[in-house]
C-alpha positions as CSV (number, residue, x, y, z in Angstrom):
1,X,-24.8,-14.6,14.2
2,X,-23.1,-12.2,16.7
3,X,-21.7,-8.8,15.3
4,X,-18.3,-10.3,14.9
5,X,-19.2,-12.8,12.6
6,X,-21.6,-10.4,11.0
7,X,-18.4,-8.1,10.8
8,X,-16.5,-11.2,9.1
9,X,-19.2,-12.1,6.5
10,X,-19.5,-8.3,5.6
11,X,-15.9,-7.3,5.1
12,X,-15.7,-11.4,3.1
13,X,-18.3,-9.6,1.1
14,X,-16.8,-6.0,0.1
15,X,-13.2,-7.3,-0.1
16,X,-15.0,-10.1,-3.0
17,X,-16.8,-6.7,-4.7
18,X,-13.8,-4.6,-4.7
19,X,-11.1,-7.7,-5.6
20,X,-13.2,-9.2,-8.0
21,X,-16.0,-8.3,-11.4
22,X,-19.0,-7.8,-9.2
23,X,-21.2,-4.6,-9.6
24,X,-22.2,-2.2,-7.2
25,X,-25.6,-3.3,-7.1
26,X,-24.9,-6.7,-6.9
27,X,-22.7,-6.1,-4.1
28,X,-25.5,-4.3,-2.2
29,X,-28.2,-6.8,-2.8
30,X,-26.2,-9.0,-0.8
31,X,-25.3,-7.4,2.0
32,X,-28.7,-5.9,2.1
33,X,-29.3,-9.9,3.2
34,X,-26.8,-10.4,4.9
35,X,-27.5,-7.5,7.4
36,X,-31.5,-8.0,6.9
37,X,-32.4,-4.2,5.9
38,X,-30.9,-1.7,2.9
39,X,-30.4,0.5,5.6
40,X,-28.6,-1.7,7.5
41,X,-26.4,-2.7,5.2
42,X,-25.4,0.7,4.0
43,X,-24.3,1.2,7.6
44,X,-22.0,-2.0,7.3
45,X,-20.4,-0.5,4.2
46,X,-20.0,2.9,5.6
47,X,-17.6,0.8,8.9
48,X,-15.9,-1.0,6.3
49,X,-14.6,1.6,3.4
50,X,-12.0,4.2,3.7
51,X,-13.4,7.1,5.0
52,X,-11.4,10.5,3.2
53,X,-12.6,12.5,5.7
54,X,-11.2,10.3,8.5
55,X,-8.6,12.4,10.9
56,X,-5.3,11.9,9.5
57,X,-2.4,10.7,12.0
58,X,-0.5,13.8,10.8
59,X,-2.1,16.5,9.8
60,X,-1.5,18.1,6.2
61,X,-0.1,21.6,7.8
62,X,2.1,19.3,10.4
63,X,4.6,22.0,11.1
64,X,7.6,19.2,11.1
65,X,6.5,18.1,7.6
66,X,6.9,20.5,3.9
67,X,4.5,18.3,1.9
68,X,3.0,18.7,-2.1
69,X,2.2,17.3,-5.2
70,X,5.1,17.0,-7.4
71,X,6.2,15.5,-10.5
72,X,8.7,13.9,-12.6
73,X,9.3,11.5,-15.9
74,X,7.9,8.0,-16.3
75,X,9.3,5.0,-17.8
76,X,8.5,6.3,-21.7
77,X,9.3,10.1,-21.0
78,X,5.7,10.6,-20.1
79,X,4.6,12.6,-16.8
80,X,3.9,10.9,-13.4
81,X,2.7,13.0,-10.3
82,X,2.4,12.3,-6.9
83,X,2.3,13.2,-3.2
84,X,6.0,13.9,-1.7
85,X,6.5,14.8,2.4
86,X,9.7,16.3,3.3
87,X,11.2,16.6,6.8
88,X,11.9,20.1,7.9
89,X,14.5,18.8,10.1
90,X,17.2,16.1,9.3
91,X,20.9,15.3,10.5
92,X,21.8,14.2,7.0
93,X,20.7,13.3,3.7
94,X,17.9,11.2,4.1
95,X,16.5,8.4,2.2
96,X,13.6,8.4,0.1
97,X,10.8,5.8,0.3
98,X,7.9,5.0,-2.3
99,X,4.5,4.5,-0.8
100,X,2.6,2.6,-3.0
101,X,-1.8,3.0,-2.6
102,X,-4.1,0.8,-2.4
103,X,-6.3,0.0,-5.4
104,X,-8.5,2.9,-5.1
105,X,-5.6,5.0,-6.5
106,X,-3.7,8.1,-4.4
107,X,-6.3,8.6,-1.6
108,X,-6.3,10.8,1.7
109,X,-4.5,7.7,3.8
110,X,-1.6,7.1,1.1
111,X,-0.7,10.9,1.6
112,X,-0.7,10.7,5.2
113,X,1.5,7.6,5.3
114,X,4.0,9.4,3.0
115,X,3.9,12.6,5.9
116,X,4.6,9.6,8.6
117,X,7.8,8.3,7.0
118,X,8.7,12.3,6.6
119,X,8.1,12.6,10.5
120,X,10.3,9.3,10.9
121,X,13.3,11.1,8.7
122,X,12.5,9.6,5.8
123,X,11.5,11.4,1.9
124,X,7.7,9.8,1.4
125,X,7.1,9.7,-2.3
126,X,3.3,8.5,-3.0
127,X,3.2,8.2,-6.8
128,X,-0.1,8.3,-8.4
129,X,0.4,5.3,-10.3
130,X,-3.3,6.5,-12.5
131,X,-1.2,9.8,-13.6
132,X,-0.7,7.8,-17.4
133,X,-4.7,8.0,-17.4
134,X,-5.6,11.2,-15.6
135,X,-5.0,10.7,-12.0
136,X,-7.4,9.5,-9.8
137,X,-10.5,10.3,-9.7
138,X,-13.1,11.1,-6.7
139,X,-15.1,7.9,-7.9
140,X,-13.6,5.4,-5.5
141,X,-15.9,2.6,-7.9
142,X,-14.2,3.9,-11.6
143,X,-10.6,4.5,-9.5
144,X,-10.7,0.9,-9.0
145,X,-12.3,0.0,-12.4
146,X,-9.1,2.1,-13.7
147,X,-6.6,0.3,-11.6
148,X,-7.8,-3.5,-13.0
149,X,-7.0,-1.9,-16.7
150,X,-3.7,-0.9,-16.2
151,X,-1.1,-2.5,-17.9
152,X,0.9,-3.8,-15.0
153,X,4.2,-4.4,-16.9
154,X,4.1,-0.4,-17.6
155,X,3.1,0.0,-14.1
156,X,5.7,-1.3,-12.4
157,X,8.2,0.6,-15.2
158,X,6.5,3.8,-14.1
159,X,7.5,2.3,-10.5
160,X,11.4,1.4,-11.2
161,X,11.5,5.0,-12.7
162,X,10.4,6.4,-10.0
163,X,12.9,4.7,-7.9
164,X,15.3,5.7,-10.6
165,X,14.6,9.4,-10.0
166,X,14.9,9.1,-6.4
167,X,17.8,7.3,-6.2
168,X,19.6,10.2,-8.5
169,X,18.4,12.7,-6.3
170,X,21.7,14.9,-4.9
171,X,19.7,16.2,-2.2
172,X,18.9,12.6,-1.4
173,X,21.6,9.5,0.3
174,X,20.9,7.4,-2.8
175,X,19.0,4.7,-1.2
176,X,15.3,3.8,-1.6
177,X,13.0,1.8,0.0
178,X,9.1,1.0,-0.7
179,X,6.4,0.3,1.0
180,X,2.8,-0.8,-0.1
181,X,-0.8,-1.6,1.0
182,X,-3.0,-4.5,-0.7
183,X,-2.7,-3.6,-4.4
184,X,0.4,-1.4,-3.5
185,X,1.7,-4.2,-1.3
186,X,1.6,-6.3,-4.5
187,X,3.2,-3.8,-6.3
188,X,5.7,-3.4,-4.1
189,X,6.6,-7.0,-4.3
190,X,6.9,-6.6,-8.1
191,X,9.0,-3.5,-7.7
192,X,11.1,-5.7,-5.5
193,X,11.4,-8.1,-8.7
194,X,12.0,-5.4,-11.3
195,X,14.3,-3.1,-9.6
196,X,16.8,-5.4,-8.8
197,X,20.1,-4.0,-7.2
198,X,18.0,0.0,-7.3
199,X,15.7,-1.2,-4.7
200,X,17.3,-1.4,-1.1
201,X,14.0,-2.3,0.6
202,X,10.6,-3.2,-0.1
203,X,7.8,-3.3,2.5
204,X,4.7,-5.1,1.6
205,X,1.3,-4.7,3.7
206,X,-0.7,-7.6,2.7
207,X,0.0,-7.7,-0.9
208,X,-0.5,-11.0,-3.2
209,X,3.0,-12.2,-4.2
210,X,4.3,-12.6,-7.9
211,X,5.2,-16.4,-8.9
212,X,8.2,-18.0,-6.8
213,X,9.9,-18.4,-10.2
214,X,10.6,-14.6,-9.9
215,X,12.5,-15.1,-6.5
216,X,15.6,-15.2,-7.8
217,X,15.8,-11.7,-8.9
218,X,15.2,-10.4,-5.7
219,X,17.9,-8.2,-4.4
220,X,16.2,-6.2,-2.3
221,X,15.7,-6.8,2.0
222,X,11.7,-7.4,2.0
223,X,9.4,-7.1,4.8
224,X,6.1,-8.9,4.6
225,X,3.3,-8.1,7.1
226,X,-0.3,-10.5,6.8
227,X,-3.1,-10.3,8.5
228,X,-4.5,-13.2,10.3
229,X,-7.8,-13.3,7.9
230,X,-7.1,-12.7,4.4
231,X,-7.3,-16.2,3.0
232,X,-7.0,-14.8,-0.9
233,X,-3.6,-13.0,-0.1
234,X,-2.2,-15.4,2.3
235,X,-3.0,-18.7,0.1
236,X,0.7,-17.2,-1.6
237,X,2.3,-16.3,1.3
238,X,4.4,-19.5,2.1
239,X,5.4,-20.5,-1.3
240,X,6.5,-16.9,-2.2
241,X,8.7,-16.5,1.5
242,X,9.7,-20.3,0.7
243,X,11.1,-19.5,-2.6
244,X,12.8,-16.1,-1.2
245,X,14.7,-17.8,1.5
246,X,15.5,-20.5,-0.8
247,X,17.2,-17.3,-3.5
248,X,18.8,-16.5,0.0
249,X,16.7,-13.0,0.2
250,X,16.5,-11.1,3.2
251,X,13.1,-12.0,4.2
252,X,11.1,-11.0,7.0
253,X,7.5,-12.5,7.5
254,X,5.3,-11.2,10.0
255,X,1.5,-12.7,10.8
256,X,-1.2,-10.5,12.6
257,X,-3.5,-13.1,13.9
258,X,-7.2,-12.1,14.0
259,X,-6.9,-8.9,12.0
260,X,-8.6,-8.1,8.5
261,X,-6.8,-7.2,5.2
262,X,-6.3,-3.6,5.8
263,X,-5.8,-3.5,9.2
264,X,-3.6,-0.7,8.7
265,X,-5.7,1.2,7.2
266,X,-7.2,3.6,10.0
267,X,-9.7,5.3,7.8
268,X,-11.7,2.0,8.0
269,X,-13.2,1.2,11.5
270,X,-14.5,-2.0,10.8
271,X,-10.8,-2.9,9.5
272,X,-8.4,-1.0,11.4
273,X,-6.6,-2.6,14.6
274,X,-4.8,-0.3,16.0
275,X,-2.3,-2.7,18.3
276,X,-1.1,-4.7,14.8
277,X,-1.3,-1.4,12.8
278,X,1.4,0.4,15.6
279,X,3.3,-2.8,15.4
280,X,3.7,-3.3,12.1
281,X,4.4,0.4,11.7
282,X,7.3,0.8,14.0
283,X,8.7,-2.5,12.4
284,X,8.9,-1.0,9.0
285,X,10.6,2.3,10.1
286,X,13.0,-0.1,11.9
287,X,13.9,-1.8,8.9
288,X,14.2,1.1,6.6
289,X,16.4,2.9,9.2
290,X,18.4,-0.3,9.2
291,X,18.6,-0.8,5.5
292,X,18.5,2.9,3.9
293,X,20.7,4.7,6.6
């Protein structure tokens, strides 16, 4: 077994622990297997997940950037919080755009995604969608654990008032956009379904897609980018783009052949490719400059 099959099984094995019912210890006794020594396999694990301490693409005091934590009503008048970038500098009213995290809540990444659309012109808004419950906590294991209990009808309520309270914004053009990784780019599929006629666009990063019956209600411009190996989310792909061509959505499918799910995550170096990651990236702020301006 070379180290890119190695690299394969490994990542087939995390993404099945952190997707799926399987304990940590579980999870450990087989990859210490599959890589032959506990040692070994705690250096896998430590390629594959997020690192918060990676380097972020734009730093937190990034002088072009006025970024904090914020906050604002949910769907039931309760309080969400999240992570808003601002650009200093902008011709106009700019848009706003919801970044929606990954399923180990509102982590170092998310926030530095929300200071790249800022840097591109745009509002980032990166709502903790674990505010209802606490917020997210350092645990990346129980953040997870607390993201398969949500209720994800309230969820994605919490998400359409979000883009309510964007969209009202006077500072603000009016228009909103989302974009979302994995869980998030699920989520942002579902906002896609919920908001109706709110949502101008919706970008989702390798996100499994609701039911095709749920097409129809689409009125958003959707962007969907999939990694080349990711069988669990790309086993909906072509039924869920058949059915939104077939509603006449504005869809736009992109494949990343040989990259991992996550591959635009950079603060995983067994996952990140840094080619499809750019290109993926400059496609989105391409299409939300297109449909937000």
């Amino acid at each position: 077994m070379d180290d890119e099959d190695l690299k394969a099984r490994a990542i087939a094995l995390y993404d099945r622990f952190t997707h799926g019912a399987q304990d940590r210890r579980g999870f450990m006794a087989d990859m210490t297997k599959l890589a032959g020594s506990a040692a070994a396999a705690q250096m896998l694990v430590a390629t594959i997940a997020a690192d918060p301490a990676a380097a972020a693409l734009i730093a937190e005091d990034d002088k072009r950037v006025d970024a904090k934590m914020v906050h604002w009503a949910g769907a039931g008048g309760h309080k969400l919080f999240g992570y808003m970038a601002i650009p200093r500098k902008h011709r106009k009213k700019p848009a706003a755009v919801l970044v929606v995290h990954e399923n180990r809540g509102l982590q170092p990444y998310t926030k530095d995604v929300a200071r790249r659309l800022a840097v591109a012109g745009f509002v980032g808004v990166a709502l903790d969608f674990l505010a209802p419950v606490g917020g997210t906590p350092k645990d990346e294991d129980e953040a997870r654990r607390m993201i398969g209990a949500l209720d994800l009808a309230a969820a994605t309520a919490d998400g359409v008032a979000t883009i309510d309270w964007l969209a009202a914004n006077k500072l603000l053009n009016g228009k909103v956009g989302t974009v979302g990784f994995c869980w998030g780019g699920a989520m942002a599929n579902r906002l896609a379904v919920a908001a109706g006629p709110k949502l101008q666009a919706a970008v989702a990063f390798y996100g499994p897609p609701p039911p095709p019956v749920e097409a129809g209600k689409v009125k958003a411009a959707l962007m969907l980018h999939y990694a080349g190996t990711d069988d669990r989310v790309n086993a909906g792909a072509a039924p869920w783009v058949a059915a939104l061509q077939a509603a006449h959505a504005d869809v736009r499918r992109f494949d990343y052949p040989g990259t991992q799910h996550a591959f635009h995550n950079d603060t995983s170096a067994a996952r990140y490719d840094a080619a499809a990651a750019s290109l993926a990236w400059d496609r989105t702020i391409a299409f939300f400059r297109e449909k937000l301006a």
